[in-house]
Structure formats: C-alpha cells, structure tokens
C-alpha positions, 0 to 999 in steps of 0.5 A, spaced: 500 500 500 502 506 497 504 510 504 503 516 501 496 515 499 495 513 506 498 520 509 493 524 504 487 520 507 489 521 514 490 528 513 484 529 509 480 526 515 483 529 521 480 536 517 474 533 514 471 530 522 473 536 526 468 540 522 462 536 521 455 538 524 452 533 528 446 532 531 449 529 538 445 523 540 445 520 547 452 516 546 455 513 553 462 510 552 467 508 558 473 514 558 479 508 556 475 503 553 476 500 546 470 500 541 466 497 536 460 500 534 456 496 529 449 496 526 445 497 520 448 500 514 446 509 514 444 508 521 450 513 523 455 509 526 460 513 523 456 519 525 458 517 533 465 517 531 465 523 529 461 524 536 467 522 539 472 525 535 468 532 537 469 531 544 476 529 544 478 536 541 473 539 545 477 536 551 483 539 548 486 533 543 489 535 538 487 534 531 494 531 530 492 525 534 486 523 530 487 517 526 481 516 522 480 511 516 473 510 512 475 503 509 469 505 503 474 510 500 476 508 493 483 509 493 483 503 499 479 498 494 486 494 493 488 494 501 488 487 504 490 485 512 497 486 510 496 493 508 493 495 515 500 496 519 502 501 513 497 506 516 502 506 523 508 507 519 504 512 513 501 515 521 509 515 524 511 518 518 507 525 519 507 525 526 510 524 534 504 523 537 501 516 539 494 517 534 487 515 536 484 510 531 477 510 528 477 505 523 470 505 518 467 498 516 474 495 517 469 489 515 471 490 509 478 487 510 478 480 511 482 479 517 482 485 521 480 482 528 488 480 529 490 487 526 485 490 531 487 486 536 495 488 537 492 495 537 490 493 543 495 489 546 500 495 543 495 499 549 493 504 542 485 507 544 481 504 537 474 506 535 471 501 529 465 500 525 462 495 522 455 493 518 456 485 519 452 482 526 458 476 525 462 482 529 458 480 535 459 473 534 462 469 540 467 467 535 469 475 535 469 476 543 474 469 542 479 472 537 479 480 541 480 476 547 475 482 550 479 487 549 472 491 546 466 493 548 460 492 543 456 498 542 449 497 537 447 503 534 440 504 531 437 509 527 435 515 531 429 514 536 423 518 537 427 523 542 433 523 537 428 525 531 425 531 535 432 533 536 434 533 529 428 536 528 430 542 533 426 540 538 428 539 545 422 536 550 421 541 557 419 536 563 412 540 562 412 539 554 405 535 553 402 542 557 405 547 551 403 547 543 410 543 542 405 537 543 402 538 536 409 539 533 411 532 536 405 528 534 405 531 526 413 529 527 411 522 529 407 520 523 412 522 518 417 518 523 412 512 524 412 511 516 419 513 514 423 510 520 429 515 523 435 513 518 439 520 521 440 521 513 433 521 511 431 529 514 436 532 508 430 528 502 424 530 501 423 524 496 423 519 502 421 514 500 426 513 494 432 514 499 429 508 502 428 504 496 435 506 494 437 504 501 434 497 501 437 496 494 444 496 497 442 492 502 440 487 498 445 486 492 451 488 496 450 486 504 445 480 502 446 478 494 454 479 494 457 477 501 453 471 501 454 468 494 445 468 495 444 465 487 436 464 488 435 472 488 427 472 488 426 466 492 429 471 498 426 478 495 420 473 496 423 472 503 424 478 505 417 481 503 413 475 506 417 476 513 414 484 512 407 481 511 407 477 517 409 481 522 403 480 528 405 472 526 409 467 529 413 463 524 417 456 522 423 456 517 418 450 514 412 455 513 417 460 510 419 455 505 412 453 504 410 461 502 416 461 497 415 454 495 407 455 494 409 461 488 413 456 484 421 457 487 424 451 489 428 452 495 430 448 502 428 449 509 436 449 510 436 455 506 431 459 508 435 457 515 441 461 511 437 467 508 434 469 515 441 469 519 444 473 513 438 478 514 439 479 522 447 480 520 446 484 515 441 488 521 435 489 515 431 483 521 431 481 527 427 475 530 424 475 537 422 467 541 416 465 545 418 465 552 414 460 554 415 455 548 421 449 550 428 452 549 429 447 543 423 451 540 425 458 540 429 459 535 425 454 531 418 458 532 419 466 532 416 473 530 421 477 525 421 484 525 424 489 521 430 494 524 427 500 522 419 502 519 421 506 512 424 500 510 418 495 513 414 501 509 417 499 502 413 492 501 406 495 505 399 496 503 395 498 509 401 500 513 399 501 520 398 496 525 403 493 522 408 498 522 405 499 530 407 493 532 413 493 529 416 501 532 414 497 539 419 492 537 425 496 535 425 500 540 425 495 546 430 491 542 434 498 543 432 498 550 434 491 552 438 487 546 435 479 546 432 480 554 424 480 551 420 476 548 413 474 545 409 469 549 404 465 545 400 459 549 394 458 552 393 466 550 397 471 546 401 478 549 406 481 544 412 481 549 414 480 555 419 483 559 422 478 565 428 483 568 422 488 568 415 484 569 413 488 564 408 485 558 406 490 553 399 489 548 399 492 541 393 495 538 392 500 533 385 503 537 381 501 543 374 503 539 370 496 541 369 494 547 369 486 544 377 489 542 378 491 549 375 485 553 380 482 548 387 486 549 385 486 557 383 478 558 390 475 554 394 480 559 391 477 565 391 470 563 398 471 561 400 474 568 396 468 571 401 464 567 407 467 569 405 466 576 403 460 577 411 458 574 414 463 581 415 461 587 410 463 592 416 469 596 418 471 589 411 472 586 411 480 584 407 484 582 406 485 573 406 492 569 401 490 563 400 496 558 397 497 551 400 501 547 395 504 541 397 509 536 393 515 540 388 512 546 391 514 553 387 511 559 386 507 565 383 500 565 381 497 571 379 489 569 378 483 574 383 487 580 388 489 575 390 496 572 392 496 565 395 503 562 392 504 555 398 510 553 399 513 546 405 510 542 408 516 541 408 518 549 410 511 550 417 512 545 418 519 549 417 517 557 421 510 556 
C-alpha cells in the first residue's frame, strides 16, 4: 500500500471530522475503553465517531492525534490485512504523537480482528465500525480476547428525531403547543423510520428504496454468494407481511415454495441469519415455548419502519407493532420476548415484569375485553411458574397509536398510553 496515499487520507480526515455538524445523540462510552460500534448500514455509526472525535478536541486533543480511516474510500479498494500496519508507519511518518484510531467498516478487510487486536495489546485507544452482526459473534469476543466493548447503534429514536428536528422536550412539554409539533413529527417518523440521513430528502421514500437496494445486492446478494435472488426478495417481503405472526423456517419455505421457487428449509435457515447480520431483521422467541423451540418458532421484525414501509399496503398496525419492537430491542438487546400459549401478549419483559399489548385503537369494547383478558391470563401464567416469596407484582400496558387511559379489569390496572408518549417517557 502506497504510504503516501495513506498520509493524504489521514490528513484529509483529521480536517474533514473536526468540522462536521452533528446532531449529538445520547452516546455513553467508558473514558479508556476500546470500541466497536456496529449496526445497520446509514444508521450513523460513523456519525458517533465523529461524536467522539468532537469531544476529544473539545477536551483539548489535538487534531494531530486523530487517526481516522473510512475503509469505503476508493483509493483503499486494493488494501488487504497486510496493508493495515502501513497506516502506523504512513501515521509515524507525519507525526510524534501516539494517534487515536477510528477505523470505518474495517469489515471490509478480511482479517482485521488480529490487526485490531495488537492495537490493543500495543495499549493504542481504537474506535471501529462495522455493518456485519458476525462482529458480535462469540467467535469475535474469542479472537479480541475482550479487549472491546460492543456498542449497537440504531437509527435515531423518537427523542433523537425531535432533536434533529430542533426540538428539545421541557419536563412540562405535553402542557405547551410543542405537543402538536411532536405528534405531526411522529407520523412522518412512524412511516419513514429515523435513518439520521433521511431529514436532508424530501423524496423519502426513494432514499429508502435506494437504501434497501444496497442492502440487498451488496450486504445480502454479494457477501453471501445468495444465487436464488427472488426466492429471498420473496423472503424478505413475506417476513414484512407477517409481522403480528409467529413463524417456522418450514412455513417460510412453504410461502416461497407455494409461488413456484424451489428452495430448502436449510436455506431459508441461511437467508434469515444473513438478514439479522446484515441488521435489515431481527427475530424475537416465545418465552414460554421449550428452549429447543425458540429459535425454531419466532416473530421477525424489521430494524427500522421506512424500510418495513417499502413492501406495505395498509401500513399501520403493522408498522405499530413493529416501532414497539425496535425500540425495546434498543432498550434491552435479546432480554424480551413474545409469549404465545394458552393466550397471546406481544412481549414480555422478565428483568422488568413488564408485558406490553399492541393495538392500533381501543374503539370496541369486544377489542378491549380482548387486549385486557390475554394480559391477565398471561400474568396468571407467569405466576403460577414463581415461587410463592418471589411472586411480584406485573406492569401490563397497551400501547395504541393515540388512546391514553386507565383500565381497571378483574383487580388489575392496565395503562392504555399513546405510542408516541410511550417512545418519549421510556
């Protein structure tokens, strides 16, 4: 690798990430650890590198000692892992100092885990992002041998969007006219998701597209090696479909078999991970099903709405249930599920005995009876699996799109609130 090009690229970037403008988000980090931010594509993880760039030249670093490299830059398409300790000699050349590392994508380089790991050892500060969740695999963990903390990063929360939208909540903000500022927000966030980028695009729905395509050819099609490319267009899209649903690798094979495209049961095991480390999907397990059954039997559901929107006719309570979903993957990782038995609720929260219902309205008292009835009878069930000292009270909730009240139903009280309160006050 030409040292030169290198040097170009490192002081190129140390001008260009001191004077980005950012919409700062609520990023905690650990004042000496070493960092992998890992996500979605466009969901801002080089952002956060910038964020933190930011605030060490705020603390006083200097700008000399900022080592960033983005992994996309053309000029780098030929670098391979044995490139990588040229960007230490190329850095050397330039500077005195020992520099901050902030590596973009790094996961473009086959076998930067060693390269990375003798930073550490070498007791340099590294920061990397990556778009692949083979990046949380325990064979990572292994080969980094704990010298990094893993930090998911999601496209913008609700409380995030508001912000980017130049609006910061007071404690009394619901009494004030901001409160109708915040609901017509919500309905373009509902609809579009919260890519950081997709506030510079009017034509939002075209950014989305153009997003998924390359999900899809390059993070999917390509890194995979997929050859039946309909077979997991179809996929993709009956997972979409089937958002309120629990399904199994053998009825997903059955749907795609059923419009004329031959494929096995291991492929579709195949497509479904590559989805989830490509950050398009995640699968969520039934907490009361056998443990040889919950990978097996899931509920899919898609990392942002505006993606999920794409393959949508009538969008709504889909894209409900689903905005619930995410925002409590971003709360508590792979500790919720949905409970499916003798009654169904959407999901379960053991560490907070906290069940969640989703309903677009409350608008018929069946509709209610209904919602509140499968609460009690999966608090019921979740009970009677306690010992009688550790039995603790329940939170039930229903989450609809604009309804907020209390229900009181067979001694139990069951808060009805508005998605777009709930997203703001969690």
């Amino acid at each position: 690798m030409n040292k030169e090009v290198l040097k170009q690229i490192i002081i190129e970037n140390q001008g260009f990430v001191a004077s980005i403008e950012l919409v700062k988000r609520n990023l905690q980090i650990e004042p000496f650890g070493n960092y992998i931010f890992t996500g979605s594509r466009r969901a801002g993880k080089t952002y956060c590198l910038f964020q933190i760039i930011q605030g060490l030249l705020e603390e006083g670093i200097d700008k000399s000692r900022i080592l960033y490299i983005n992994f996309e830059d053309e000029r780098l398409m030929e670098m391979t892992v044995n490139d990588l300790a040229s960007i230490i000699d190329a850095y050397s050349e330039l500077y005195p100092d020992k520099p901050i590392f902030f590596l973009d994508e790094i996961q473009n380089i086959e076998g930067w885990e060693k390269f990375c790991r003798r930073l550490a050892d070498m007791k340099y500060r590294v920061f990397i992002t990556g778009s692949n969740a083979k990046m949380l695999s325990r064979e990572m963990a292994t080969v980094l041998g704990g010298r990094f903390l893993i930090k998911e990063i999601y496209p913008f929360s609700f409380t995030e969007y508001l912000k980017a939208n130049q609006i910061e909540l007071n404690p009394n903000w619901m009494y004030g006219t901001v409160r109708f500022e915040v609901r017509r927000l919500f309905d373009t966030y509902f609809v579009y998701g919260g890519f950081p980028e997709l506030l510079n695009f009017r034509e939002k729905r075209m950014w989305l597209d153009n997003v998924y395509q390359k999900i899809f050819y390059s993070d999917l099609i390509a890194r995979y090696k997929i050859r039946n490319e309909f077979a997991l267009k179809l996929l993709i899209k009956k997972l979409a479909e089937n958002i309120h649903d629990e399904v199994s690798f053998s009825r997903i094979k059955n749907i795609i078999q059923s419009s004329g495209t031959k494929i096995g049961t291991n492929t579709v095991i195949e497509y479904c991970e590559a989805l989830g480390e490509t950050y398009l999907t995640f699968g969520l397990s039934n907490y009361l099903a056998k443990i040889a059954d919950r990978e097996s039997l899931k509920k899919y559901y898609f990392i942002d709405n505006g993606i999920l929107s794409l393959f949508l006719f009538n969008p709504d309570t889909i894209l409900l249930e689903n905005i619930v979903a995410v925002h409590l993957k971003e709360q508590f990782g792979q500790d919720f599920y949905y409970l499916r038995g003798d009654t169904e609720v959407d999901f379960y929260i053991p560490s907070e005995k906290r069940l969640i219902q989703v309903a677009y309205n409350l608008n018929s008292a069946e509709t209610e009876k209904r919602e509140c009835n499968a609460l009690v009878k999966a608090i019921a069930k979740l009970q009677e699996r306690e010992p009688g000292e550790e039995k603790r009270n329940y939170e039930a909730i229903i989450i609809t799109l604009d309804m907020e009240k209390e229900i009181e139903y067979e001694n139990r009280t069951i808060r009805v609130v508005p998605v777009w309160k709930w997203l703001l006050s969690e």
